[in-house]
C-alpha positions as CSV (number, residue, x, y, z in Angstrom):
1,X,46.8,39.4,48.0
2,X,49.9,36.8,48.3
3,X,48.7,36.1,52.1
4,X,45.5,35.0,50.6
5,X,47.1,33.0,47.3
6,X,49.2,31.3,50.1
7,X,46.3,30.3,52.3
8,X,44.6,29.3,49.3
9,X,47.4,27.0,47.9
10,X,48.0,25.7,51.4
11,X,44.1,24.8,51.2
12,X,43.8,22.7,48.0
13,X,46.8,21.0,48.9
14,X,45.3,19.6,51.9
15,X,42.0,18.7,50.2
16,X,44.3,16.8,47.5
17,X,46.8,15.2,50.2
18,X,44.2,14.3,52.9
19,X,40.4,14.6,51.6
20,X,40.2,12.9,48.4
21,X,40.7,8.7,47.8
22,X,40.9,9.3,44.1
23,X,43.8,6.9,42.6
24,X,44.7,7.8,39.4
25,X,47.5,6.0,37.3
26,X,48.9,9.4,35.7
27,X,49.3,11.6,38.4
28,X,50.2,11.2,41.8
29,X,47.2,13.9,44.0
30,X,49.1,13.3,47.2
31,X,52.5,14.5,45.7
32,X,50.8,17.5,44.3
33,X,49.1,18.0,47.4
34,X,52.2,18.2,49.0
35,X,53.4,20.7,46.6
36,X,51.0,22.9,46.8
37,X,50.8,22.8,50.3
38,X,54.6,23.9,50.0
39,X,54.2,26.6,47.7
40,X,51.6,27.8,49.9
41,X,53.6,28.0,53.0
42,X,56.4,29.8,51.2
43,X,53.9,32.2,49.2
44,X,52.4,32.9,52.6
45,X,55.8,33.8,54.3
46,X,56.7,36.2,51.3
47,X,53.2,38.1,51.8
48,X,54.0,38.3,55.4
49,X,57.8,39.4,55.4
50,X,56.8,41.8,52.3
51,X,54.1,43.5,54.5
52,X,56.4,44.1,57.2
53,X,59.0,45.7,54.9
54,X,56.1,48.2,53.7
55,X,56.4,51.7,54.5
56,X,53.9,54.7,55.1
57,X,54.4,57.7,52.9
58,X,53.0,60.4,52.8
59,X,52.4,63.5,50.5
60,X,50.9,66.3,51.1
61,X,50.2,68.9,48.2
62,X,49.3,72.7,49.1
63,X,48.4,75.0,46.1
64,X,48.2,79.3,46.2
65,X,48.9,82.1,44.0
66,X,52.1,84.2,43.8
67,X,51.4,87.4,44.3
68,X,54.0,89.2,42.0
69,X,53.6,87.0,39.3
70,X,50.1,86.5,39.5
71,X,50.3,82.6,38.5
72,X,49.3,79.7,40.6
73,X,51.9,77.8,42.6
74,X,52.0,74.2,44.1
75,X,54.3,72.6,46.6
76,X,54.4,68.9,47.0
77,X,55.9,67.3,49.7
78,X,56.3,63.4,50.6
79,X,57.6,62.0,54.0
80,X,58.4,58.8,54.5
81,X,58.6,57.2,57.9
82,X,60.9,54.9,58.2
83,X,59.6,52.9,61.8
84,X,56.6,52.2,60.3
């Protein structure tokens, strides 16, 4: 989601900075273009150093019935690994 929002930024701040030949007298589109363009890059980096920093877990739930007490039992384990 942030990779796209980044790309996306990035995007519309090139269309505003290099595409359009609109002058307006409040508002300066090539500044804003430039922002944009920034917050896309750093948006973009986030997104990527976040999805690096993910980890894989994983839980695995087994269910059965105690025989003595006649009532159902369930284990739930999670493992996480650490590489990935």
């Amino acid at each position: 989601m942030s990779i796209g929002l980044g790309i996306f930024l990035f995007v519309v701040g090139a269309i505003l900075t290099f595409a359009l030949n609109v002058t307006l007298d409040w508002i300066d589109l090539d500044l804003v273009g430039y922002l944009l363009m920034g917050a896309g890059a750093v948006v973009t980096i986030i997104g990527i150093a976040l999805l690096a920093r993910r980890r894989q877990t994983v839980t695995t739930e087994r269910s059965g019935v105690d025989p003595v007490a006649n009532e159902r039992v369930t284990r739930r384990s999670t493992e996480s690994d650490p590489l990935a």
